[in-house]
N, CA, C and O atoms as a GROMACS GRO file, in nm:
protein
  512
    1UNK      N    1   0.822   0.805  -1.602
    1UNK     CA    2   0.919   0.700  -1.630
    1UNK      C    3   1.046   0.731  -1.551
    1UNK      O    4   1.095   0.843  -1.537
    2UNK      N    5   1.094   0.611  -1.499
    2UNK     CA    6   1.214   0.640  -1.421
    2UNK      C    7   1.328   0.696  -1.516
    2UNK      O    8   1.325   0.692  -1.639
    3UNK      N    9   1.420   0.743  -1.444
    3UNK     CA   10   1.539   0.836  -1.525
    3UNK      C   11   1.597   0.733  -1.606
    3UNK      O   12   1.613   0.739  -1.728
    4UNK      N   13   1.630   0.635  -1.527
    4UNK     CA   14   1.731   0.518  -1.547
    4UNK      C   15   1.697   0.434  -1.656
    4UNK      O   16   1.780   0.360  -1.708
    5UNK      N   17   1.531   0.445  -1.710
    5UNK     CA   18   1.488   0.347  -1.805
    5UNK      C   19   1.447   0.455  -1.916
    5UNK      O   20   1.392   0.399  -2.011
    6UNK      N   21   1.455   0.559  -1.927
    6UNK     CA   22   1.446   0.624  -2.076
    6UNK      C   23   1.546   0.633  -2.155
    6UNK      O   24   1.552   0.699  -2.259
    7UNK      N   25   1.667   0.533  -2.087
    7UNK     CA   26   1.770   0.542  -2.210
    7UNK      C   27   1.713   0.451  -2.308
    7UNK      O   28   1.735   0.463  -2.429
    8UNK      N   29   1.604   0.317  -2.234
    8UNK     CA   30   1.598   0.192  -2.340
    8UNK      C   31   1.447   0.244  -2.421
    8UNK      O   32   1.390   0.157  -2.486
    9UNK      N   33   1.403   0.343  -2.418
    9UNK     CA   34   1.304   0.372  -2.492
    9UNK      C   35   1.385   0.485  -2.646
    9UNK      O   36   1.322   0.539  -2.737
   10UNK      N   37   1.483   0.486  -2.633
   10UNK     CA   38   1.522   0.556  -2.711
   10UNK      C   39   1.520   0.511  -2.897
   10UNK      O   40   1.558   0.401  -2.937
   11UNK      N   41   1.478   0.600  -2.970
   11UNK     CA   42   1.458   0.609  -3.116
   11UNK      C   43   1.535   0.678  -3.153
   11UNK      O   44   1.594   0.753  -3.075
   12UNK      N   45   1.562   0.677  -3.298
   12UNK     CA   46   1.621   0.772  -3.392
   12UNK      C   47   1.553   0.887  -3.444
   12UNK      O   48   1.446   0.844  -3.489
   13UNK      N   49   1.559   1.001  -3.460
   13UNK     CA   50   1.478   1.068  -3.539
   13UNK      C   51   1.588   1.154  -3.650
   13UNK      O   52   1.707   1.126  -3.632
   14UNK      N   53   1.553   1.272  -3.779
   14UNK     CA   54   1.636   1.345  -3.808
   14UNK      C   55   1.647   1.494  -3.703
   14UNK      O   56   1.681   1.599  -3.758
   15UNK      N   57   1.635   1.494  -3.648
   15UNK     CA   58   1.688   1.612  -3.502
   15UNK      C   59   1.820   1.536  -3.424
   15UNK      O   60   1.913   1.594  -3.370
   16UNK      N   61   1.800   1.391  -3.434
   16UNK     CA   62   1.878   1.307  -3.305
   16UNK      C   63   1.835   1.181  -3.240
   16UNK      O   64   1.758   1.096  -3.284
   17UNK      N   65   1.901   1.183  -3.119
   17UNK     CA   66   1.774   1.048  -3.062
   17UNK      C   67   1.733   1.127  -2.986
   17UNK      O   68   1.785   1.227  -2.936
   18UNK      N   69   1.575   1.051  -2.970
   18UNK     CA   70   1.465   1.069  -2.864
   18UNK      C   71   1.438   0.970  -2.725
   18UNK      O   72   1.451   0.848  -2.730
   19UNK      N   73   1.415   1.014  -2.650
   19UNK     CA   74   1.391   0.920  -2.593
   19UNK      C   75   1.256   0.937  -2.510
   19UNK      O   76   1.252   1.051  -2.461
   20UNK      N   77   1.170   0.876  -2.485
   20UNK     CA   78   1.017   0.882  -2.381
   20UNK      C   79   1.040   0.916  -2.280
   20UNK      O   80   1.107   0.848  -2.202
   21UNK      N   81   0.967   1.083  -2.238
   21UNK     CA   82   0.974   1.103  -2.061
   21UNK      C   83   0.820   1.029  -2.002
   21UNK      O   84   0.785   1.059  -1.888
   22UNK      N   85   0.737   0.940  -2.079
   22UNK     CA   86   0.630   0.844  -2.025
   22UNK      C   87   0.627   0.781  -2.087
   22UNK      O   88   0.658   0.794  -2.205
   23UNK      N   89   0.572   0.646  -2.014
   23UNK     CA   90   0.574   0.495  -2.102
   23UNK      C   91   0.477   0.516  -2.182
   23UNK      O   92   0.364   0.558  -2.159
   24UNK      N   93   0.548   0.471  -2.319
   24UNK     CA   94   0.498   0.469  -2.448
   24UNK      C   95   0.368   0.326  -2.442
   24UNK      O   96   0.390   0.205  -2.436
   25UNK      N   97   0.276   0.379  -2.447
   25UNK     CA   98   0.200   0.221  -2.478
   25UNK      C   99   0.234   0.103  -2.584
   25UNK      O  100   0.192  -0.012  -2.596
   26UNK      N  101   0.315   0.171  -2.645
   26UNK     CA  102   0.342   0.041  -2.773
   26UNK      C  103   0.464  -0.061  -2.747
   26UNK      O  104   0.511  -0.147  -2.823
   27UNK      N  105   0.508  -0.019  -2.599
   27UNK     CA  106   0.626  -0.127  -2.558
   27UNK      C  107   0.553  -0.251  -2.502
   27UNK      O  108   0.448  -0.235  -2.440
   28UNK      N  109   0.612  -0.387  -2.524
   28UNK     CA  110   0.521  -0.478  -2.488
   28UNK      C  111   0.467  -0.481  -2.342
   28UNK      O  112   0.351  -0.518  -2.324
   29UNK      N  113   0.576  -0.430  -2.196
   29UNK     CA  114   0.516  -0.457  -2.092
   29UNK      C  115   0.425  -0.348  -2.029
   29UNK      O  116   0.371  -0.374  -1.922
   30UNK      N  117   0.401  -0.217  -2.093
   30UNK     CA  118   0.361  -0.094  -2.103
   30UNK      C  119   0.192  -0.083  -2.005
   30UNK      O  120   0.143  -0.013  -1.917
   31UNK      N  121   0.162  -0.175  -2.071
   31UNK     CA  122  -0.005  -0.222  -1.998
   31UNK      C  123   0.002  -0.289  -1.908
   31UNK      O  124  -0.111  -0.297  -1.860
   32UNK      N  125   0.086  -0.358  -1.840
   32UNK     CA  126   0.079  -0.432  -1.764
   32UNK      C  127   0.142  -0.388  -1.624
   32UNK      O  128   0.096  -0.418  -1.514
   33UNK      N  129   0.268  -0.302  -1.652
   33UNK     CA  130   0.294  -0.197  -1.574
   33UNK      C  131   0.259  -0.089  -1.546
   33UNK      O  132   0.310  -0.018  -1.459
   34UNK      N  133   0.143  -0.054  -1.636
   34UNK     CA  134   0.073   0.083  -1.584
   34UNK      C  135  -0.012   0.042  -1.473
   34UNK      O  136  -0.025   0.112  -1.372
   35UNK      N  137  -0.083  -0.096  -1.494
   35UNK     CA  138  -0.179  -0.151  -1.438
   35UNK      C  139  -0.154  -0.191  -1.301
   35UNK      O  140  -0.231  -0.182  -1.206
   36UNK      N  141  -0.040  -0.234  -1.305
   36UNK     CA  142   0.008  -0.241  -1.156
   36UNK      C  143   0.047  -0.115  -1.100
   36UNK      O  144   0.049  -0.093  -0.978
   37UNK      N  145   0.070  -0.054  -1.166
   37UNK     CA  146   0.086   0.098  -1.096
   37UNK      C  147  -0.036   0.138  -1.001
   37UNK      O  148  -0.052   0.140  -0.879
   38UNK      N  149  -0.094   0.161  -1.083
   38UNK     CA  150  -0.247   0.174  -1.076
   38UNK      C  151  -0.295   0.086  -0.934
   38UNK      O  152  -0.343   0.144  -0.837
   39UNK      N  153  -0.275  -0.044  -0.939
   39UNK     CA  154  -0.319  -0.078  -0.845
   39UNK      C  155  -0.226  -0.071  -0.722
   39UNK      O  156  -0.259  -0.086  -0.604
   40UNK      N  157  -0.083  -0.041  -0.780
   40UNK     CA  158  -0.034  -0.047  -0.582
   40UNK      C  159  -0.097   0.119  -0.550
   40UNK      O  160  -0.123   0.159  -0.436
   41UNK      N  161  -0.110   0.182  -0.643
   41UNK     CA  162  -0.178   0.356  -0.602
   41UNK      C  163  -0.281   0.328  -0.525
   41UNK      O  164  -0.294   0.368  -0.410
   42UNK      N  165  -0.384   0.236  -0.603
   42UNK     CA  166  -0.540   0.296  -0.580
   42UNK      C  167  -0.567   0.143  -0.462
   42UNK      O  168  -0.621   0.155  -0.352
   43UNK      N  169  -0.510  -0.005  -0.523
   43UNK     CA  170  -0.566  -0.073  -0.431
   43UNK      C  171  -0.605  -0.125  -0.309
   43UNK      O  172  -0.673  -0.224  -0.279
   44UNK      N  173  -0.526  -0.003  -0.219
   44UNK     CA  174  -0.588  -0.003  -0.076
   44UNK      C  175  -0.675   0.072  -0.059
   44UNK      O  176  -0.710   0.076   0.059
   45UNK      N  177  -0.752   0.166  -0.154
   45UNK     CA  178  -0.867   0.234  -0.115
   45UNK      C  179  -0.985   0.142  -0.162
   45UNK      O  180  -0.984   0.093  -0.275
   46UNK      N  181  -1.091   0.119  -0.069
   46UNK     CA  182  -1.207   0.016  -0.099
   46UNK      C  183  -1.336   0.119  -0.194
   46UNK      O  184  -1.445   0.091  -0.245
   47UNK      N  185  -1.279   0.207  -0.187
   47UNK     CA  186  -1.396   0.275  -0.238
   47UNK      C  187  -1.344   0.258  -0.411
   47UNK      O  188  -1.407   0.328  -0.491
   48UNK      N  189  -1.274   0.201  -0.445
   48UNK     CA  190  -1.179   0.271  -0.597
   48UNK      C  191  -1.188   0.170  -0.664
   48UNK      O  192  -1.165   0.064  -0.605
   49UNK      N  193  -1.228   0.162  -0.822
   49UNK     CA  194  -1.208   0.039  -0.884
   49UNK      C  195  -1.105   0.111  -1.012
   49UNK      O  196  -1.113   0.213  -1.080
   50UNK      N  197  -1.032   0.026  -1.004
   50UNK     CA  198  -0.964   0.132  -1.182
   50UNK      C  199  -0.912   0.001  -1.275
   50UNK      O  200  -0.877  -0.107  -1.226
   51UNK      N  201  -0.914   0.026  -1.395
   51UNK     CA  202  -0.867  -0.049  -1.493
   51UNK      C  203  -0.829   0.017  -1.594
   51UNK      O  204  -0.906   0.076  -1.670
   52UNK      N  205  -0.703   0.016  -1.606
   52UNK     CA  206  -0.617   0.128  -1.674
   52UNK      C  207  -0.650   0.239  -1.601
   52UNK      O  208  -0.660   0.242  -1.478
   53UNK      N  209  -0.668   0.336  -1.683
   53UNK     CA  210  -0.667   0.440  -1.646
   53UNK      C  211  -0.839   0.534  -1.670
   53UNK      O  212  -0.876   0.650  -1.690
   54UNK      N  213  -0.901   0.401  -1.653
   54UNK     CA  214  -1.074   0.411  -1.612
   54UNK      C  215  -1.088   0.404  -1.408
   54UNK      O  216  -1.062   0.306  -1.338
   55UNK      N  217  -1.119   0.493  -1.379
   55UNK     CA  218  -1.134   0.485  -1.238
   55UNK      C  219  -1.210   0.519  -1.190
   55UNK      O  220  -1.254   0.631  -1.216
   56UNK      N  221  -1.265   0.441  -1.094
   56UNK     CA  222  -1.476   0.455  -1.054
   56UNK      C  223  -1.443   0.446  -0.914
   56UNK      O  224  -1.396   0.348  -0.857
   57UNK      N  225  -1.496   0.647  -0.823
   57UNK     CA  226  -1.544   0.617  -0.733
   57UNK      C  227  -1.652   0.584  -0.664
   57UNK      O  228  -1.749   0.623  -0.730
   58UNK      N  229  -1.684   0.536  -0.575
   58UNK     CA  230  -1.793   0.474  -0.544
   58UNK      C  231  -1.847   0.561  -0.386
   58UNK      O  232  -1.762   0.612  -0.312
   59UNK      N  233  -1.993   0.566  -0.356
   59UNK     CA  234  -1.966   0.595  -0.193
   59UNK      C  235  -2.167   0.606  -0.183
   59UNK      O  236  -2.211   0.597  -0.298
   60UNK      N  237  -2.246   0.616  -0.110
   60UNK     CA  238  -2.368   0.632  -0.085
   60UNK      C  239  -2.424   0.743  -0.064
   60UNK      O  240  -2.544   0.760  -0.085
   61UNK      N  241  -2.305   0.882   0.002
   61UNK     CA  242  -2.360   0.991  -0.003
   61UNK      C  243  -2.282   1.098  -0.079
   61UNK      O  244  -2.173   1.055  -0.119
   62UNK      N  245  -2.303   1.203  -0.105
   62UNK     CA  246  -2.231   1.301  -0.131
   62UNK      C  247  -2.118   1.393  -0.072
   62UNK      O  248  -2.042   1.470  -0.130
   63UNK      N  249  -2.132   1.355   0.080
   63UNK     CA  250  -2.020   1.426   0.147
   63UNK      C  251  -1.916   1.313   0.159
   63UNK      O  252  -1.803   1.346   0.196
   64UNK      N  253  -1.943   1.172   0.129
   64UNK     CA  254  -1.824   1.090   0.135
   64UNK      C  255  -1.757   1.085   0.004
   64UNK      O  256  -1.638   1.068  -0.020
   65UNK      N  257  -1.878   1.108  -0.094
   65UNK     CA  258  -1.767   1.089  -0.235
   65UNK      C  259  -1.714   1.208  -0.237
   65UNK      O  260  -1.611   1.198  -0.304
   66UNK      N  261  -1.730   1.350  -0.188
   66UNK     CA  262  -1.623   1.459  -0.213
   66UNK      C  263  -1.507   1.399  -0.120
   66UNK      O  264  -1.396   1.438  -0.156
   67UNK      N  265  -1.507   1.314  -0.008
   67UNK     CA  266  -1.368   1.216   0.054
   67UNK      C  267  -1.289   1.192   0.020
   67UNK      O  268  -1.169   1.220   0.024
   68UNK      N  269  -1.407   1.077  -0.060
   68UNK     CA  270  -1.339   0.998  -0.146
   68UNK      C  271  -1.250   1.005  -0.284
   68UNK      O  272  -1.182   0.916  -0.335
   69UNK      N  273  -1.272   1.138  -0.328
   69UNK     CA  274  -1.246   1.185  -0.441
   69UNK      C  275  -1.096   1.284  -0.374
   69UNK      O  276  -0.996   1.260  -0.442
   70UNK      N  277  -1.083   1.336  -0.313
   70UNK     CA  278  -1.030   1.390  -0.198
   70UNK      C  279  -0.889   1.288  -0.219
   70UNK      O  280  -0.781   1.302  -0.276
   71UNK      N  281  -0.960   1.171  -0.134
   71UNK     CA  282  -0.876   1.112  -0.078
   71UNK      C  283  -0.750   1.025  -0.207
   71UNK      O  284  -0.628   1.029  -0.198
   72UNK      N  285  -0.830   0.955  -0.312
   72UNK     CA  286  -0.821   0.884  -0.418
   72UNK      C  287  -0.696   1.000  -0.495
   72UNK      O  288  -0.583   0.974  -0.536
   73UNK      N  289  -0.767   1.125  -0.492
   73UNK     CA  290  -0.631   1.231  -0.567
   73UNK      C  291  -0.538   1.276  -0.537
   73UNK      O  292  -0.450   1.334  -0.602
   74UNK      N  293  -0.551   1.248  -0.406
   74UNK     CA  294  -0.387   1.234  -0.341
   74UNK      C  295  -0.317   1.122  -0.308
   74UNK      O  296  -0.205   1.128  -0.257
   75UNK      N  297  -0.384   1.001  -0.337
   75UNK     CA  298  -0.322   0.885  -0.356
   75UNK      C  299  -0.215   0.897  -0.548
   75UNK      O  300  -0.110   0.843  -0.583
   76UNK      N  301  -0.308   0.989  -0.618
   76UNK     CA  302  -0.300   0.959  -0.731
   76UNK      C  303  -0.177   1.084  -0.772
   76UNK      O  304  -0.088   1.053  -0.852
   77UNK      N  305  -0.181   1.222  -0.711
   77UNK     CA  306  -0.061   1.267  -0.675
   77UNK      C  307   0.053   1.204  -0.620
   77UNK      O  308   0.161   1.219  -0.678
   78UNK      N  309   0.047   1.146  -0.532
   78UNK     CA  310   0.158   1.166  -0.444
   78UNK      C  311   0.254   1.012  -0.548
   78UNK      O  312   0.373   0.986  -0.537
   79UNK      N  313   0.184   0.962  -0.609
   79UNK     CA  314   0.173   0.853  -0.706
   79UNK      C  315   0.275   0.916  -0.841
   79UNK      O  316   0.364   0.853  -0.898
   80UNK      N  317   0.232   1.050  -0.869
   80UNK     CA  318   0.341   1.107  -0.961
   80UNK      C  319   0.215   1.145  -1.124
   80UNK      O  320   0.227   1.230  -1.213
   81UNK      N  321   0.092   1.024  -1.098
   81UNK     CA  322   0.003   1.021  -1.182
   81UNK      C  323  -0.084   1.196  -1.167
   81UNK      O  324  -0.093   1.274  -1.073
   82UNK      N  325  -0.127   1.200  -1.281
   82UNK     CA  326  -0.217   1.355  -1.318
   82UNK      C  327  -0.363   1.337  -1.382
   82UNK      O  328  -0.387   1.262  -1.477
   83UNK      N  329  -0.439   1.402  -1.326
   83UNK     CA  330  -0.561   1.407  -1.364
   83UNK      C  331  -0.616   1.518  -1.457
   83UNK      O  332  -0.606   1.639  -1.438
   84UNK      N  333  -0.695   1.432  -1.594
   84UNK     CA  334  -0.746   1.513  -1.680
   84UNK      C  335  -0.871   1.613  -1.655
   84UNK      O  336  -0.958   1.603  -1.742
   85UNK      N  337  -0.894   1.695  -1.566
   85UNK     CA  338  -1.030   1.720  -1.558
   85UNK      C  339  -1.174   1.720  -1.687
   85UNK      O  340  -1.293   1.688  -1.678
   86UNK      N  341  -1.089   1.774  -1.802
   86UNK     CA  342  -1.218   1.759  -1.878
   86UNK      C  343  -1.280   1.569  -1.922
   86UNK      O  344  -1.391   1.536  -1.964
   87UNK      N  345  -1.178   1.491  -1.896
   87UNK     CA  346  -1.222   1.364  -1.899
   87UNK      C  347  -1.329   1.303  -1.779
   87UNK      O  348  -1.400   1.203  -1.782
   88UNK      N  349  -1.308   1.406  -1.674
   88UNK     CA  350  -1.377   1.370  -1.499
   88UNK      C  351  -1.504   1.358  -1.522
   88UNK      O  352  -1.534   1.435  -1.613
   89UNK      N  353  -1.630   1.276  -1.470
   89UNK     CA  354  -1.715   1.301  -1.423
   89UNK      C  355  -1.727   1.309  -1.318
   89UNK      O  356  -1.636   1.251  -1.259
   90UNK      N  357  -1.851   1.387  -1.210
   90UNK     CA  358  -1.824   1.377  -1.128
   90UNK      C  359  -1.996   1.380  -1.023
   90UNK      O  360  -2.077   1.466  -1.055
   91UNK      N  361  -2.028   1.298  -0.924
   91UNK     CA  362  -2.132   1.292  -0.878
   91UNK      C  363  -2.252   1.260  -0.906
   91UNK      O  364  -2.354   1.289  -0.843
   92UNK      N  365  -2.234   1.164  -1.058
   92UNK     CA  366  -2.349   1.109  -1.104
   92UNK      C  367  -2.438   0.994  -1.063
   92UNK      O  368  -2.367   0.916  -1.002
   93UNK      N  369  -2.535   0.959  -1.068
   93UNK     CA  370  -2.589   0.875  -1.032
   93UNK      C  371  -2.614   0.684  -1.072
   93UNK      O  372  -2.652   0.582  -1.014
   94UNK      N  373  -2.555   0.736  -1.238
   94UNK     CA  374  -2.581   0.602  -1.343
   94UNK      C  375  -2.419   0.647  -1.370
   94UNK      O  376  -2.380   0.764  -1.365
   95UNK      N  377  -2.340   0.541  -1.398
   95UNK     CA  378  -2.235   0.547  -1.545
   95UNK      C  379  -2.198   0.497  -1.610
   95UNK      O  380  -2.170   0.408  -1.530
   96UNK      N  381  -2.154   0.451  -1.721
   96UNK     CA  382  -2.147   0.372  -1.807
   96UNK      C  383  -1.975   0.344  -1.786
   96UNK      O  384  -1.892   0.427  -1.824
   97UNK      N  385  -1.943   0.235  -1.730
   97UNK     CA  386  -1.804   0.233  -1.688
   97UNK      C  387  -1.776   0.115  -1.770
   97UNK      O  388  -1.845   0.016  -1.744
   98UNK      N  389  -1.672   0.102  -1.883
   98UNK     CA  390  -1.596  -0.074  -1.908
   98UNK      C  391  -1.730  -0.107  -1.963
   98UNK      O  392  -1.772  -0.216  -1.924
   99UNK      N  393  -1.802  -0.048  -2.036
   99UNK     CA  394  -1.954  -0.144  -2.106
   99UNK      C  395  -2.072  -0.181  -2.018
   99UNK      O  396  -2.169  -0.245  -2.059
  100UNK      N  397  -2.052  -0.124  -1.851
  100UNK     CA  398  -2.163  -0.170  -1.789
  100UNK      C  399  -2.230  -0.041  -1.752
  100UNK      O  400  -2.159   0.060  -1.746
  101UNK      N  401  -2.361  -0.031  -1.727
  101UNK     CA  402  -2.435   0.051  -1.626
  101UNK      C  403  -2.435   0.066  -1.479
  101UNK      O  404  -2.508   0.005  -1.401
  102UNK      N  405  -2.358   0.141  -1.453
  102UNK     CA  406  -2.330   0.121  -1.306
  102UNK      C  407  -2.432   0.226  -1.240
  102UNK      O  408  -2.447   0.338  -1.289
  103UNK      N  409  -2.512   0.176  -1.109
  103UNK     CA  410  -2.583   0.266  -1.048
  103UNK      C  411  -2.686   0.211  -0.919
  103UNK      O  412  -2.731   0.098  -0.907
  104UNK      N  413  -2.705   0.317  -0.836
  104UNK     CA  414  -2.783   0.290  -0.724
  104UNK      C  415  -2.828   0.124  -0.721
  104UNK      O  416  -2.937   0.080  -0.759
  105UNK      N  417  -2.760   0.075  -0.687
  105UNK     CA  418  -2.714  -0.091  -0.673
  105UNK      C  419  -2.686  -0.154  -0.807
  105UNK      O  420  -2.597  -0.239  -0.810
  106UNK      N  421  -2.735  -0.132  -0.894
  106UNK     CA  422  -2.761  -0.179  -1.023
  106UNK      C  423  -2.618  -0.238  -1.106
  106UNK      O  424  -2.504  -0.215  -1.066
  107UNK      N  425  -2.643  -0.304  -1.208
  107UNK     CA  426  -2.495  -0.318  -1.262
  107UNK      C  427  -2.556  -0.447  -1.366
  107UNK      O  428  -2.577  -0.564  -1.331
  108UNK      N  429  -2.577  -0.383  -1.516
  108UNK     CA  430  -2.614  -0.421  -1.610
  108UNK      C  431  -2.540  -0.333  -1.751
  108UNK      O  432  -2.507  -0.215  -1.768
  109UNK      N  433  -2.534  -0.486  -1.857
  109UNK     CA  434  -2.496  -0.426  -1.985
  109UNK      C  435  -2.528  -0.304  -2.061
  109UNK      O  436  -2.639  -0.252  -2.053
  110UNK      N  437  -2.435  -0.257  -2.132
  110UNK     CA  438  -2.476  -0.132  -2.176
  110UNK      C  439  -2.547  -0.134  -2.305
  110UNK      O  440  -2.475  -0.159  -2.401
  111UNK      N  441  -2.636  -0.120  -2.321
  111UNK     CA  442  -2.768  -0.173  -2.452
  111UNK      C  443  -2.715  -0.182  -2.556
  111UNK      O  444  -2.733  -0.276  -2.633
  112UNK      N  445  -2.631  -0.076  -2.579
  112UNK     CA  446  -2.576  -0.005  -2.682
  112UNK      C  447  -2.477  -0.135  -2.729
  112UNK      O  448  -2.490  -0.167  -2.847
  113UNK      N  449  -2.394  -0.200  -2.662
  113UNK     CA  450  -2.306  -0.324  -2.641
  113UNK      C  451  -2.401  -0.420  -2.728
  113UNK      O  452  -2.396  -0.443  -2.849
  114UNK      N  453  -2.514  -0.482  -2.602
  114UNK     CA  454  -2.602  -0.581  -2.685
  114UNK      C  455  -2.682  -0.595  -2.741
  114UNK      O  456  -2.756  -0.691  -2.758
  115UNK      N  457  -2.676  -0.477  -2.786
  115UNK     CA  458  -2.746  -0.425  -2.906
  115UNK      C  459  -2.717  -0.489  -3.034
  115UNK      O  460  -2.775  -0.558  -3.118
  116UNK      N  461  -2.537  -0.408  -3.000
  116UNK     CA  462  -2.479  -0.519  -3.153
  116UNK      C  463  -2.456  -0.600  -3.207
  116UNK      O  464  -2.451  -0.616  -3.329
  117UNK      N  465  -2.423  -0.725  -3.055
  117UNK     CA  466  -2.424  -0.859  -3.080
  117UNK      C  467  -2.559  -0.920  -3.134
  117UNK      O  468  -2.567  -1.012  -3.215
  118UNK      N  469  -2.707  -0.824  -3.049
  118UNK     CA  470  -2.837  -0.977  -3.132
  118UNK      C  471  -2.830  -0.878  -3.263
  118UNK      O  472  -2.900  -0.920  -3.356
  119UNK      N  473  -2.764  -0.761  -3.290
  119UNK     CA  474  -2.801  -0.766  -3.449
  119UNK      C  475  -2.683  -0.852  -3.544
  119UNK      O  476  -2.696  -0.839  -3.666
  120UNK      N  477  -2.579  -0.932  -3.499
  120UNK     CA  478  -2.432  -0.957  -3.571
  120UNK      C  479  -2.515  -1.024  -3.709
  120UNK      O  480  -2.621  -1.087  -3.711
  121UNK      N  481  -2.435  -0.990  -3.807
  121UNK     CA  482  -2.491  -1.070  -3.949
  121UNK      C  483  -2.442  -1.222  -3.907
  121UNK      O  484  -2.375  -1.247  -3.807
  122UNK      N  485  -2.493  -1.328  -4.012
  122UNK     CA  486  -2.379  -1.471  -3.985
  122UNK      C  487  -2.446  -1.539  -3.920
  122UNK      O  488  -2.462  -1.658  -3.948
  123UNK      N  489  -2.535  -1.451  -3.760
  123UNK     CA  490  -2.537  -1.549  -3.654
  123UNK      C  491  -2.551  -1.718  -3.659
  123UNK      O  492  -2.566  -1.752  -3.776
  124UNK      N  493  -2.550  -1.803  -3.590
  124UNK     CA  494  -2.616  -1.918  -3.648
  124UNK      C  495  -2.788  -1.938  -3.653
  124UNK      O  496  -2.857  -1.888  -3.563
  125UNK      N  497  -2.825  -1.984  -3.720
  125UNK     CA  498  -2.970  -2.035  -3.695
  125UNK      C  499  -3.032  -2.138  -3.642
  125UNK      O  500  -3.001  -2.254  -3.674
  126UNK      N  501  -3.144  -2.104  -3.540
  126UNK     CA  502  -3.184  -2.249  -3.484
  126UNK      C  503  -3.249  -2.333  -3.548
  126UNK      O  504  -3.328  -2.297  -3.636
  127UNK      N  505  -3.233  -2.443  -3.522
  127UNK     CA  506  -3.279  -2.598  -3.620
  127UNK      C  507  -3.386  -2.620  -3.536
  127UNK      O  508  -3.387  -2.591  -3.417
  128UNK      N  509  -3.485  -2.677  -3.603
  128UNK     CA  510  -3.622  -2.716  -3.520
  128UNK      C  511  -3.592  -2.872  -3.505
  128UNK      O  512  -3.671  -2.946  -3.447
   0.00000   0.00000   0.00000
């Protein structure tokens, strides 16, 4: 968070006031500015899809996604943003990204998803 804008995040507490050294998600424009963050970081790399702070590299071989991964984390440094490693996967073949199956061309629902909808109680019933 810029210097200049953690005065307006500021609260009361009994210690004093506080104020956020990162945007708090519960401010209304919070998501919408991370998101653009996000994309002036990542959206000139074609290999990168991110939504929030879900980010899928993509590439056909293995010596381009260590590149690409390479390349994407120093976009994401130099950005000011930090990476969780135990959240990382890395070099898989299938993934379950945003509810879909992503993989060797593929790109289908995640079962588990519509699974729950054909079981929903309520549904309507068809009329003959």
């Amino acid at each position: 968070m810029h210097e200049d804008s953690k005065a307006y995040t500021a609260f009361q507490t009994t210690q004093g006031l506080m104020e956020f050294n990162y945007m708090p998600f519960g401010l209304s424009t919070a998501a919408c500015t991370f998101q653009r963050a996000m994309l002036d970081t990542l959206g000139k790399l074609p290999f990168v899809v991110s939504y929030f702070d879900d980010v899928l590299i993509f590439c056909k071989s293995w010596e381009e996604h260590l590149e690409h991964i390479e390349k994407t984390l120093s976009a994401l440094r130099e950005a000011g943003f930090t990476v969780k490693p135990s959240k990382t996967i890395v070099g898989c073949e299938h993934i379950n990204f945003l509810g879909h199956i992503i993989g060797k061309g593929q790109l289908k629902p995640d079962e588990n998803k519509t699974e729950k909808i054909r079981n929903l109680k309520g549904r309507p019933q068809r009329r003959k």
